[in-house]
MARGUKOL-13695 format. One record per residue: residue in three letters; chain; x, y, z of N, C-alpha, C in turn. Coordinates in Angstrom, 2 decimals. Layout:
lovex,kekol,n.xx,n.yy,n.zz,ca.xx,ca.yy,ca.zz,c.xx,c.yy,c.zz
ALA,A,X,Y,Z,X,Y,Z,X,Y,Z
...
//
This chain:
lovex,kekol,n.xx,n.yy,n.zz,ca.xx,ca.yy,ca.zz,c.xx,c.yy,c.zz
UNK,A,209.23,77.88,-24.47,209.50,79.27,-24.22,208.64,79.85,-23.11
UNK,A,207.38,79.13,-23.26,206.48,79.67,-22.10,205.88,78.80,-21.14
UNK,A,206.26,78.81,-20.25,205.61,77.51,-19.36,204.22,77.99,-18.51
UNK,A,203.35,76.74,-18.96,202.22,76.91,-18.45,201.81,75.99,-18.15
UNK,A,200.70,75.91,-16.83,200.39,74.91,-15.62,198.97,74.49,-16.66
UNK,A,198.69,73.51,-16.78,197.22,73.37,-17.33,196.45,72.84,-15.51
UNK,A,195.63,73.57,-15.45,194.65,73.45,-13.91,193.24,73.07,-14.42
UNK,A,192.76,72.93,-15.70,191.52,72.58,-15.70,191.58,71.42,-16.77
UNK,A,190.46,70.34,-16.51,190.16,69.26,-17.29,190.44,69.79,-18.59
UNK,A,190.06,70.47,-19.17,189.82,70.65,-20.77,190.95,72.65,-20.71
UNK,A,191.79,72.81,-20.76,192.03,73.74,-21.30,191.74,74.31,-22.45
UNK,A,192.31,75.60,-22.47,191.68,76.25,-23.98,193.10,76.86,-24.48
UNK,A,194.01,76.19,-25.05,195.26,76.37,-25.37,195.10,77.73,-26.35
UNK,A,193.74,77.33,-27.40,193.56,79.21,-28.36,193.74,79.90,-27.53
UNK,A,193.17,80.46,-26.82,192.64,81.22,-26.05,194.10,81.62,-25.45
UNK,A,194.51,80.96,-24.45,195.70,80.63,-23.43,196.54,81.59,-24.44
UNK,A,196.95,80.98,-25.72,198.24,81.37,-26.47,197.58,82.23,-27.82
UNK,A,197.39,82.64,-27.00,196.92,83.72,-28.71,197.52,85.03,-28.47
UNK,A,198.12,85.31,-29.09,198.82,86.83,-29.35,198.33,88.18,-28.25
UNK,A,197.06,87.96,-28.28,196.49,88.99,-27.59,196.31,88.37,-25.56
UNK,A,196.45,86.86,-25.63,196.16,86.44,-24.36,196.95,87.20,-23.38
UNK,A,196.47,86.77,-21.77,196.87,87.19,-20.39,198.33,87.07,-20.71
UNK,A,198.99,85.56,-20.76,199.85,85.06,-20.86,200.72,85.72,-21.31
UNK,A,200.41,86.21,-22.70,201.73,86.42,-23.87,202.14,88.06,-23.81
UNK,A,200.96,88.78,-23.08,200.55,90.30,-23.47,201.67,90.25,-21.78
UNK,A,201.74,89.17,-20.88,202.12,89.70,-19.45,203.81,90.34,-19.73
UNK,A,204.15,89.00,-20.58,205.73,88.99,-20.98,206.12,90.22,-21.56
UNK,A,205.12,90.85,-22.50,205.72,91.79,-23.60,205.85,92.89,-22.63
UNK,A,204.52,93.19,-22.09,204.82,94.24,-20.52,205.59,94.67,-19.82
UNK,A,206.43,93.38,-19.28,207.33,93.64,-18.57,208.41,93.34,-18.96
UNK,A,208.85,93.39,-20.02,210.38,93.06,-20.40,210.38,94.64,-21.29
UNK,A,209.41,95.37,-21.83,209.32,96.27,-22.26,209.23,97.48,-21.10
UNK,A,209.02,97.08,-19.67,208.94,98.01,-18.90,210.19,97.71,-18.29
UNK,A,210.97,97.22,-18.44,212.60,96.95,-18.10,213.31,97.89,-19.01
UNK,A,212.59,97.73,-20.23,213.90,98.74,-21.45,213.22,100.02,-21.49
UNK,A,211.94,100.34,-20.92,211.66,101.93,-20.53,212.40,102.28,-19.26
UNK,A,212.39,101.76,-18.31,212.90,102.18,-17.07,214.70,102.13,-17.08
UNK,A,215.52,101.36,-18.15,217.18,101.82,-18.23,217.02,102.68,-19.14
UNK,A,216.07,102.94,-20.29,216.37,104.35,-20.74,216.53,105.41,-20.03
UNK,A,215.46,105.35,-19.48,215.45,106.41,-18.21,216.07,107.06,-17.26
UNK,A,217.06,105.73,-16.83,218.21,105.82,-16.15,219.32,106.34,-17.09
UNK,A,219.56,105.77,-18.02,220.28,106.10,-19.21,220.28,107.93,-19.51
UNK,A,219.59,107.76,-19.73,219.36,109.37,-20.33,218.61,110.84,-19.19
UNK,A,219.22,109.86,-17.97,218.70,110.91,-16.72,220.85,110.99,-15.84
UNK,A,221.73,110.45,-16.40,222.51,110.16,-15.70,223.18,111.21,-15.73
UNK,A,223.68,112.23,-17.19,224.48,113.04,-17.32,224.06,114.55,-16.10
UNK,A,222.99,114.44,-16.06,222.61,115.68,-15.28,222.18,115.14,-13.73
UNK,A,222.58,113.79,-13.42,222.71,113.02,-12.20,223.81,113.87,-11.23
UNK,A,224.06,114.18,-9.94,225.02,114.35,-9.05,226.13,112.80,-8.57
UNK,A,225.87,111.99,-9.27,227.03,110.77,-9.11,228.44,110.97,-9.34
UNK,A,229.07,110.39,-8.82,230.38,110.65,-9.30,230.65,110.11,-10.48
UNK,A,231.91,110.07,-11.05,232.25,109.68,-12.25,231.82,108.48,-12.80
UNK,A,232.92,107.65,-11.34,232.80,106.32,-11.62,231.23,105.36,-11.52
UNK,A,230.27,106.35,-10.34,228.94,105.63,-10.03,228.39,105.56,-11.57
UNK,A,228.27,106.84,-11.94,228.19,107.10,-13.34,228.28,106.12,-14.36
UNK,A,229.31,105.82,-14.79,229.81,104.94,-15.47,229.19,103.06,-15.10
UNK,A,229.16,102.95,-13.71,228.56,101.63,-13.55,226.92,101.55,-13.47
UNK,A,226.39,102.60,-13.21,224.83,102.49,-13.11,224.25,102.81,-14.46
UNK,A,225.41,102.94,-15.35,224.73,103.49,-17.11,225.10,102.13,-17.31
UNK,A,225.99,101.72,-17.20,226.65,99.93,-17.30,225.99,98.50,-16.83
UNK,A,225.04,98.96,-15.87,223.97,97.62,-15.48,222.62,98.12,-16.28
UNK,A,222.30,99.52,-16.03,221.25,99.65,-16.79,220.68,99.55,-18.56
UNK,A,222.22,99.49,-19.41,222.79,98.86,-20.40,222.58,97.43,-20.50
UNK,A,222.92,96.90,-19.25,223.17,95.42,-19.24,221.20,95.14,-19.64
UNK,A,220.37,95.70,-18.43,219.30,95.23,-18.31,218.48,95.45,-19.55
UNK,A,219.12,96.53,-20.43,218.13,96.66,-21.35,218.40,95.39,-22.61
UNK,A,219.62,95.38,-22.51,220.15,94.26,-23.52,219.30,93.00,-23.06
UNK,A,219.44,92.71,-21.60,218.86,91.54,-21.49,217.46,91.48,-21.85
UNK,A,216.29,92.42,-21.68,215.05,92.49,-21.85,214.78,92.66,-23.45
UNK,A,215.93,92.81,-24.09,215.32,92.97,-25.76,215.74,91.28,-26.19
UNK,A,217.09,90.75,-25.68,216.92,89.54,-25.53,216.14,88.62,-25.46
UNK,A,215.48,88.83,-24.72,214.16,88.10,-24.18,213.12,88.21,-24.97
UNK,A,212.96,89.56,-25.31,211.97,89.56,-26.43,212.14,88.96,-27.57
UNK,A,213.44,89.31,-28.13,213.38,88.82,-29.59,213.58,87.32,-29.77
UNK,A,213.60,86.28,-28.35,214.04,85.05,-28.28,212.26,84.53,-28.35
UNK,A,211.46,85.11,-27.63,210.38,85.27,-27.71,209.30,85.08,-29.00
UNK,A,209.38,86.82,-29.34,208.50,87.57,-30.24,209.39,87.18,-31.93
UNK,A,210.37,87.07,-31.49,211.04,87.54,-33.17,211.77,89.02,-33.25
UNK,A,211.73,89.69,-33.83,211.36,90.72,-34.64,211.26,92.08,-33.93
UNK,A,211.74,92.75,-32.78,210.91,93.25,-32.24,210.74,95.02,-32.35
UNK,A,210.13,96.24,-31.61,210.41,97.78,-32.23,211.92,97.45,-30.82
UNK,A,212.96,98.83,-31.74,213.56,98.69,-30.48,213.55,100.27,-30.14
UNK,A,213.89,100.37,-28.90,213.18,101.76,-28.32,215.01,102.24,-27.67
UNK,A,215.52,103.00,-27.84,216.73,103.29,-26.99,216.68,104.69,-26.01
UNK,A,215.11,105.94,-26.83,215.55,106.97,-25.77,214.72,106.93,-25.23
UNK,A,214.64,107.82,-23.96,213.19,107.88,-22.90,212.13,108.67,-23.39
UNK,A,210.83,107.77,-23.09,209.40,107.81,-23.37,208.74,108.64,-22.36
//
């Protein structure tokens, strides 16, 4: 699920993979800053100047992206909070 380069004689795999590591904390970050930023879009669109149809496709990828980033998480993490309005 997570690919990692080992660069030193003796790694420290605890460390590396522990819940709280660089590694694991980078993923949750940014797949969680994917499903803040289509809320956003999401729930900024109705009072948007787009036309109908832009409307309809930029709520429609930004849909897409959030699906994909909770995806990711829960293929990940398990389990995860799910967040749908803007923060």
């Amino acid at each position: 699920d997570v690919a990692f380069q080992i660069t030193t004689a003796v790694p420290n795999l605890d460390a590396d993979f522990s819940p709280t590591s660089g590694i694991i904390s980078n993923h949750w970050d940014r797949l969680y800053k994917i499903v803040a930023e289509a809320n956003t879009i999401i729930s900024r669109i109705p009072a948007s100047k787009l036309t109908d149809s832009d409307r309809v496709l930029f709520e429609a990828r930004a849909r897409f992206f959030r699906a994909f980033a909770y995806r990711a998480l829960a293929h990940l993490y398990g389990g995860v909070p799910l967040v749908t309005e803007e923060i």
